[in-house]
LUMPA-820698 format. One record per residue (C-alpha): residue in three letters; x, z, y. Coordinates in Angstrom, 3 decimals, decimal comma. Layout:
<sites>
ALA; X; Z; Y
...
</sites>
This chain:
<sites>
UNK; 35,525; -0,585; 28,506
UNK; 32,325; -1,412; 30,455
UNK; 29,688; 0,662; 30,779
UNK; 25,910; -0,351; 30,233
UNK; 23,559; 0,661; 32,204
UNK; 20,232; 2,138; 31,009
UNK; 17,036; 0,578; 31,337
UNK; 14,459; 2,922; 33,438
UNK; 11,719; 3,771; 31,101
UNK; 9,006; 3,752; 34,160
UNK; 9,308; 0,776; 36,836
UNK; 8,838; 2,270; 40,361
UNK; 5,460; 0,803; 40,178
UNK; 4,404; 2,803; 37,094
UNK; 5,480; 5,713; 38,238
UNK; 3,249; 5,391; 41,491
UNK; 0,052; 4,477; 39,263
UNK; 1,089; 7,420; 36,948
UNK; 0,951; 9,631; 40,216
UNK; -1,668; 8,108; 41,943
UNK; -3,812; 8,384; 38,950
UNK; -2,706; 12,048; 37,955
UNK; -3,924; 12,814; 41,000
UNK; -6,701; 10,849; 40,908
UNK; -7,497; 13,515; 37,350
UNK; -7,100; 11,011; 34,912
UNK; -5,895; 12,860; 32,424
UNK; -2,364; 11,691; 30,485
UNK; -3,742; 10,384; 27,560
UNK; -5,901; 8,030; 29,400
UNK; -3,095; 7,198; 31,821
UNK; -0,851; 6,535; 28,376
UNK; -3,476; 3,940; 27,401
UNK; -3,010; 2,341; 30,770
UNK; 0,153; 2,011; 30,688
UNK; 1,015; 1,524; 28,009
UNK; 3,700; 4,385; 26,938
UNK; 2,956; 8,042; 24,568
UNK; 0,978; 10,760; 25,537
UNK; 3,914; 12,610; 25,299
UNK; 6,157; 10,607; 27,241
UNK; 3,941; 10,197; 30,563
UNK; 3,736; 14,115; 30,119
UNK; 7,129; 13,892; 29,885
UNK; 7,445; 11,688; 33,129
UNK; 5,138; 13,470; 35,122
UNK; 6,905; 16,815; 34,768
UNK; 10,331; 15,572; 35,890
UNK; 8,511; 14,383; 38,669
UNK; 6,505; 17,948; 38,987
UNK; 3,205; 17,464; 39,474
UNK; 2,291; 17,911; 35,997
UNK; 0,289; 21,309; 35,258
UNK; 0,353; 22,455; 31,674
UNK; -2,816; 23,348; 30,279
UNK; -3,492; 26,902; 30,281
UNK; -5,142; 28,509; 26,716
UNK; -7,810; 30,896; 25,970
UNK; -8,701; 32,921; 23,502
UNK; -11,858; 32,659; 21,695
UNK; -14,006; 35,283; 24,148
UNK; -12,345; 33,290; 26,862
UNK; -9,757; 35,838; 27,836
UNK; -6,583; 34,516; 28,739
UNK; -3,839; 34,137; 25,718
UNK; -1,253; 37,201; 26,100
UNK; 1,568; 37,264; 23,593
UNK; 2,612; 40,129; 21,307
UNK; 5,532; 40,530; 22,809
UNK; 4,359; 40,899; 26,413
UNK; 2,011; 43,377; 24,459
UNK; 4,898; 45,702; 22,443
UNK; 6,432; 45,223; 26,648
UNK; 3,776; 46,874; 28,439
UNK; 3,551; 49,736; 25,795
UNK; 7,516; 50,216; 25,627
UNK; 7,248; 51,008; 29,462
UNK; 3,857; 53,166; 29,352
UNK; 5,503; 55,391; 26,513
UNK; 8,936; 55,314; 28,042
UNK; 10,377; 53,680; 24,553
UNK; 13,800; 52,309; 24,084
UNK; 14,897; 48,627; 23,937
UNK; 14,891; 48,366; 20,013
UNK; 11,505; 50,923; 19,709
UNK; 9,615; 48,408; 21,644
UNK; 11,290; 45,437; 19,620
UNK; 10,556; 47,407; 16,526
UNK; 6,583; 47,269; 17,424
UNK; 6,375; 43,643; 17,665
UNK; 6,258; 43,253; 13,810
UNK; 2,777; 45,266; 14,223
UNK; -0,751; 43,379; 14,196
UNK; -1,544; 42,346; 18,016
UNK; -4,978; 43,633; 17,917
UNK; -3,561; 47,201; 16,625
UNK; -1,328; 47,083; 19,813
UNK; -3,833; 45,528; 22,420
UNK; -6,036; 48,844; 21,383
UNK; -2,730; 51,386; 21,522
UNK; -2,177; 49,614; 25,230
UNK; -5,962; 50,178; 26,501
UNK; -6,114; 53,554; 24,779
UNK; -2,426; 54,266; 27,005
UNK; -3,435; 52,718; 30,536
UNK; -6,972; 54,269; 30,761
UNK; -6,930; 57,193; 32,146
UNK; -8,635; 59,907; 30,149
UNK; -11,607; 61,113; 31,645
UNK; -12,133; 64,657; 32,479
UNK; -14,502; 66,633; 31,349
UNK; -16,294; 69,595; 32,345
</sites>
């Protein structure tokens, strides 16, 4: 039985303009237009080649996006709760526990 070989889905030329012009900060969609391939797969291409930087996702004030489970984390060690307490809390509304985890790290203020 023979054994076909694959057809690379970049040339070695493609792959330098998709580098040069990644670093150039074209951004992949345009690069996909030049090129000629999916959004997806010059994404795709420059990630196994890692140079590719996701983009990183704010919330609506800007603040950077933390998931609920991090959250239901950070309060599981501040309270000192067990593996399936913490798990437990991540069914909980993620503004409820962002205020339980403010209310836990600030320390309370003393007063005379």
């Amino acid at each position: 039985m023979e054994k076909t070989l694959k057809a690379p889905n970049y040339t070695v030329e493609q792959t330098a303009t998709l580098l040069n012009d990644y670093a150039a900060g074209m951004t992949p969609e345009a690069i996909a237009l030049k090129v000629g391939k999916t959004v997806r797969s010059v994404i795709a291409k420059l990630s196994r080649e890692k140079v590719y930087v996701a983009k990183t996702y704010a919330t609506k004030s800007g603040e950077a996006v933390v998931k609920k489970d991090a959250v239901a984390d950070a309060i599981g060690e501040v309270a000192g709760l067990t593996e399936a307490e913490t798990t437990s809390l991540v069914g909980a509304n993620k503004t409820a526990l962002k205020k339980i985890l403010a209310m836990l790290v600030v320390p309370e203020v003393a007063t005379d």
